[in-house]
N, C-alpha and C positions, 0 to 999 in steps of 0.2 A: 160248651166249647167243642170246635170240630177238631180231631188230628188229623193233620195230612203230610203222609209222607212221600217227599218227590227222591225218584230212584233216578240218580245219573247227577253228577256233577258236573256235566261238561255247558258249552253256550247255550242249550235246551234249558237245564236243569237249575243253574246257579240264578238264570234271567226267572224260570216261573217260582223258587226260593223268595227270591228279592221282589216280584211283582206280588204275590200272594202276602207277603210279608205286610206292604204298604198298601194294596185295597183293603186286605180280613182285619188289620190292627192288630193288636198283641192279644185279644181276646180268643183268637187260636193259636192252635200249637202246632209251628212248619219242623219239621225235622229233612234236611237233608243226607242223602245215603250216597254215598261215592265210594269210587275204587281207588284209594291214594288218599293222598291230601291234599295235594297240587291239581290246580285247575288252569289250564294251557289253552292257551289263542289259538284254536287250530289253523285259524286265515293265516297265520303267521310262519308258519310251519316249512311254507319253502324257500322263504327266506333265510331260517335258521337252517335248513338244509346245505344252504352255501355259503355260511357264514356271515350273512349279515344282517344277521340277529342272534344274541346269546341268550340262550334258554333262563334266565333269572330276567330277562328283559319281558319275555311272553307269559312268565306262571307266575302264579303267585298263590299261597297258603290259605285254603279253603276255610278252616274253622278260624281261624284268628279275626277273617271278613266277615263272613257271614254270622257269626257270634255278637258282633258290637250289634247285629240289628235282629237280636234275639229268636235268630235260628237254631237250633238243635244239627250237629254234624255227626255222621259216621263215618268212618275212612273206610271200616271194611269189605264193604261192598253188600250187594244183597247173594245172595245165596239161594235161599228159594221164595216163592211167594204164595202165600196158604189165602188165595182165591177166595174159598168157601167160608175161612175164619178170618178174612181181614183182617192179614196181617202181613209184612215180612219178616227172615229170615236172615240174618247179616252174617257174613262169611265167618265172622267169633262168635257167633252163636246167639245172639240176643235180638231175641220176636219182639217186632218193635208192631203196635197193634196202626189201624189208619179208618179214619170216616172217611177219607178218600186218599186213592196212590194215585200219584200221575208218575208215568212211565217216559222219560226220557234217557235212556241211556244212549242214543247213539248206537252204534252196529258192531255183531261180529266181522271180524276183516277175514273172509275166508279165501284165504292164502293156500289152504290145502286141496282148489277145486282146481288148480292150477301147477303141477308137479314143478318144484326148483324155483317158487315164487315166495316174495317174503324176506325179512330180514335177522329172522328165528330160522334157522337152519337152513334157507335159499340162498338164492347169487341176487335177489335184486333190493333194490330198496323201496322203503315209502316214508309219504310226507301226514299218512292219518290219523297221526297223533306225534305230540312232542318226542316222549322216545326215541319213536322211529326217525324222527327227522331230524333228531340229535346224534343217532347210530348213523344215519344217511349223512352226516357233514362227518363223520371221521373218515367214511368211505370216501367222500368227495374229496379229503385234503389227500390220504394218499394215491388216489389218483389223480391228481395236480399232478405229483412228480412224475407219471408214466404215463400219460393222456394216449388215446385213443378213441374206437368209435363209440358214440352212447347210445343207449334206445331207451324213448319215456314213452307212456302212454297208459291206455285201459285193458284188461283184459274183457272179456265175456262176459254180460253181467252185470258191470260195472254202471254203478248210476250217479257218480260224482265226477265228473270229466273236467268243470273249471281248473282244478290244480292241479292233471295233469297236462294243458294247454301252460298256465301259469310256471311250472315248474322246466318245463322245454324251454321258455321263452327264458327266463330267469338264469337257465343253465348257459344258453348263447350270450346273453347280456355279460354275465360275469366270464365266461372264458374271452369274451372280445377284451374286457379290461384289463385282464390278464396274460393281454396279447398270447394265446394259445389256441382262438378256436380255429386258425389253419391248419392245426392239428388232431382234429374233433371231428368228423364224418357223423351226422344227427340223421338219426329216424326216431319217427313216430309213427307207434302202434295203436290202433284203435279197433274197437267194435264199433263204433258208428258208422253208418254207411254211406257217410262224407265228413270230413271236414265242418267243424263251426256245427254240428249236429246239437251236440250239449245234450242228448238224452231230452232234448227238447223239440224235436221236429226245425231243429233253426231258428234263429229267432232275428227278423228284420233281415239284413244280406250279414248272417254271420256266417255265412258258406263263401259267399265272393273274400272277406275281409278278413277271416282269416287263412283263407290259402294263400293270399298276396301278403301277408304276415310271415306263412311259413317260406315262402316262395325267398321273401327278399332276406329273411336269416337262412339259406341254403339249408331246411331242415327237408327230407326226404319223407314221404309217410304210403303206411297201408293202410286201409279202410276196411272196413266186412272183414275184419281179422279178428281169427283165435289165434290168440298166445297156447298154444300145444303142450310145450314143453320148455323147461329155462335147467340150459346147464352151466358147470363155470365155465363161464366166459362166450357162451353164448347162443340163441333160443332159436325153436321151432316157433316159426308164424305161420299160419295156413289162412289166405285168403279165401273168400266165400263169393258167391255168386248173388243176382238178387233175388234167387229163389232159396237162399242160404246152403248152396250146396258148399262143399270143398276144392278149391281150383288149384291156384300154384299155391307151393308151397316154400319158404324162405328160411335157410338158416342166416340169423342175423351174430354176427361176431360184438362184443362190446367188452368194454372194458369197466364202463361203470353204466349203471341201467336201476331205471325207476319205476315200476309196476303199479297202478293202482286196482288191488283186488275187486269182485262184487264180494255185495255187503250180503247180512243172514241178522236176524235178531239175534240177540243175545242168549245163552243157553237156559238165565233162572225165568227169561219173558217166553222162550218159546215153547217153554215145555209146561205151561197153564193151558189145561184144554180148553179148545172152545176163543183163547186170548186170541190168537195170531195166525196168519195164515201159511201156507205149507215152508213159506220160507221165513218162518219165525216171523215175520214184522206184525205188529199191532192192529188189528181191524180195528176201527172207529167210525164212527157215524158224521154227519155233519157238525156234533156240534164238541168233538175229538172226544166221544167215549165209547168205550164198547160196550156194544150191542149187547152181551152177555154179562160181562159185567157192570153194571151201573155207577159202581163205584171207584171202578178204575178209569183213568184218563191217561191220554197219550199227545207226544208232541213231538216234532222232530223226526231224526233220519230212520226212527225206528219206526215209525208210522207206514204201514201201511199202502201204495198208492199205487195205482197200476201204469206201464207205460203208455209215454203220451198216443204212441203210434208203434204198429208190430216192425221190427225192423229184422233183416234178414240173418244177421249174429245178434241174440239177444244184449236188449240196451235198456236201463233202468229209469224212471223220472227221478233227477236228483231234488233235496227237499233244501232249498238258499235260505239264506239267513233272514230275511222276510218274511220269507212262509214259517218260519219255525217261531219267529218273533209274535207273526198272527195267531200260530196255533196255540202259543203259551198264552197271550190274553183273552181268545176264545179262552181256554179253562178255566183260567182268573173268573172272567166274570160268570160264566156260569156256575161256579162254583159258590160266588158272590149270592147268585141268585138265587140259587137253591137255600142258603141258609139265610134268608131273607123268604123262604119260602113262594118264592116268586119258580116259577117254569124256565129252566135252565136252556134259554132261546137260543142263545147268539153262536155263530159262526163263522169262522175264517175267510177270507178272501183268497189266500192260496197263490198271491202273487209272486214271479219270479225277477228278483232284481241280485243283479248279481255283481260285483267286481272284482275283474282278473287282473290283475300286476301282470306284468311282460318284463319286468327288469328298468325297462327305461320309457316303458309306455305304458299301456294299457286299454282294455277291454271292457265296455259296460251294455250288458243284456237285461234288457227288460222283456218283460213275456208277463200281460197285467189280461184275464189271467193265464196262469200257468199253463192249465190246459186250453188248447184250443176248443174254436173261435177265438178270438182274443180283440180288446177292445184296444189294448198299446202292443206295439211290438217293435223293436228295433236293436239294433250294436251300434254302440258309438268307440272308435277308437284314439286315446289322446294321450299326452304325456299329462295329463287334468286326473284322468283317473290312476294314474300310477301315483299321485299325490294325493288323492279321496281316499287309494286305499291304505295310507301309510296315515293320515287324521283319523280314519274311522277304525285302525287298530288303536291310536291312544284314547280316543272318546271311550269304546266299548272298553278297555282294560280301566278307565278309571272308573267308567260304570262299574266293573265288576269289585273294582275298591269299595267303592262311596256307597254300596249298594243301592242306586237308584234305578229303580224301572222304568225309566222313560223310553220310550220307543224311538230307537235311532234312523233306522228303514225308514220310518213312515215319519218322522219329524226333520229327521234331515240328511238323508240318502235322496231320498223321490225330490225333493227341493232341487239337492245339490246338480240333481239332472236336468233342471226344467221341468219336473212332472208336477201336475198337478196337485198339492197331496191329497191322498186316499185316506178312507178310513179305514183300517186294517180288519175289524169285525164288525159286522151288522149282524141285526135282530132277525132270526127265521121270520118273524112275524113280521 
């Protein structure tokens, strides 16, 4: 009997839980390690931001699910991880032993590379994790009564850009039905160094389609920006040149303001020598294990990957829910393999599919694969995907019920676009 304990609860963590559960059978033993008990929709997250979605509609209670399909839960979190003795470390103190950890917890949000950012002792808010985006909708209703200008965007760093394009858009959609946004003055802030960039190089004309996006919602923006500094009530931007100098500089006034930090591994993942590279994230090989450790695996936003291209204010590859959904069945089955004593082959595809809610439209980037070359590429913009991504929220939360592993990306995301479907992992061999 193998033990494997998967670190991280969130859509990484709960999805390779539930897939290893139903390829290994109950002849292994899965223990899941989270930090809470509550496991939250993060795609969900800027909708609850403006109310229109309440926080018991996105979470739902970890061990009571994962228990009927005889997982093992810890709420406390991991604490540290004893590398050399295989094993973790849970924040109450109990060394839970592993024949293999797969590491998905998702990212530090570091809020402190950025002075006045964050919604733990800053003036902005965020939508990357429930929480915050529950703290972000009480910020939002009282500034309902006293509206003025807003600023959303990325800082420096930053390698998840869909929700802060989705959460602008969402912000305009709801002040127009609140007959208020002639009251609202929008910027967006970014390090990308255009528009529709996505920490993707662009993907199809997501540069033309979405500035005639922001264009016709009268949202203003900077590009090749650093966020400096955020004080109350309102931030240093410093725009950059394309040789990433520093040029003008912008104080932006707001009244209510949405940052999305760059990410850092976790502190019990980063601090395993030899695990992760200088900025915490997990090194892994092709077939998502490290190099160093053989017995650790990794998946998700904590992985590892380098940017698609250098851009002149640093900009991260974000990791979509495709690619995270590939990387946890690469593990599945190599893990599969190995204790079938078979050469643990198989590898992820890495593809990027994405869907942005706009409020009353929506946004869909394919990048097949992720990095270029690319054999698909394109944005399709429709009121089709603002409804894909409001079905593919209740599909995946009742996946996360029923605990099944069925692959939603690749069985009926790629469909839902007309794409071919793909097979999410292939054999090295």
């Amino acid at each position: 009997m193998a033990r494997i304990v998967v670190m991280g609860a969130g859509l990484g963590g709960m999805s390779a839980a539930y897939e290893l559960r139903e390829v290994l059978g109950k002849g292994h033993e899965v223990t899941l390690v989270g930090k809470g008990g509550q496991f939250g929709f993060t795609p969900s997250n800027p909708w609850l931001a403006v109310g229109w979605r309440q926080q018991e509609q996105i979470t739902l209670d970890v061990a009571g699910h994962v228990g009927k399909h005889g997982i093992a839960f810890n709420g406390d979190g991991v604490e540290r991880i004893d590398a050399e003795g295989d094993a973790v470390i849970t924040g109450g103190g109990e060394r839970i032993p592993y024949d293999y950890l797969l590491v998905c917890t998702g990212p530090k949000l570091a809020f402190e590379e950025v002075p006045g950012t964050g919604p733990d002792g800053g003036f902005t808010q965020s939508v990357c994790t429930t929480p915050h985006a529950a703290h972000a909708w009480e910020a939002y209703q009282a500034f309902l009564q006293d509206p003025g200008p807003v600023v959303i965007g990325a800082v420096a760093g930053a390698s998840c850009f869909g929700p802060a394009y989705e959460f602008a858009m969402i912000v305009d959609a709801d002040l127009r039905k609140r007959k208020l946004r002639d009251k609202v003055p929008m910027t967006f802030v970014t390090s990308e160094p255009y528009i529709g960039h996505m920490g993707l190089g662009g993907v199809g004309d997501s540069k033309g389609l979405m500035e005639s996006e922001m264009r016709q919602r009268h949202i203003k923006w900077i590009v090749n920006s650093k966020v400096a500094e955020v004080r109350d009530g309102e931030m240093t931007v410093v725009e950059h040149d394309a040789k990433g100098q520093p040029g003008e500089s912008h104080v932006l006034p707001f009244k209510f303001s949405m940052l999305l930090p760059a990410f850092k591994g976790v502190e019990p993942v980063a601090a395993v020598e030899g695990l992760c590279n200088p900025r915490g994230f997990v090194i892994v090989d092709k077939h998502q294990r490290s190099p160093k450790y053989p017995k650790i695996f990794s998946a998700g936003v904590c992985v590892a990957i380098p940017p698609v291209e250098a851009t002149p204010v640093p900009t991260g590859a974000p990791k979509t829910g495709f690619m995270i959904e590939s990387m946890v069945t690469t593990i599945v089955r190599n893990i599969q393999a190995e204790l079938k004593g078979e050469a643990p082959d198989f590898e992820g595809t890495w593809n990027a599919v994405c869907l942005a809610d706009m409020g009353d439209t929506g946004a869909a980037f394919v990048a097949l694969p992720q990095i270029p070359p690319r054999n698909v590429t394109w944005t399709k913009i429709g009121k089709w995907v603002h409804l894909a991504k409001i079905a593919f929220e209740k599909y995946f939360l009742y996946k996360m019920r029923n605990g099944t592993s069925e692959p939603i990306y690749e069985k009926y995301v790629l469909s839902a676009l007309g794409i071919e479907r793909l097979k999410d992992v292939k054999r090295s061999s």
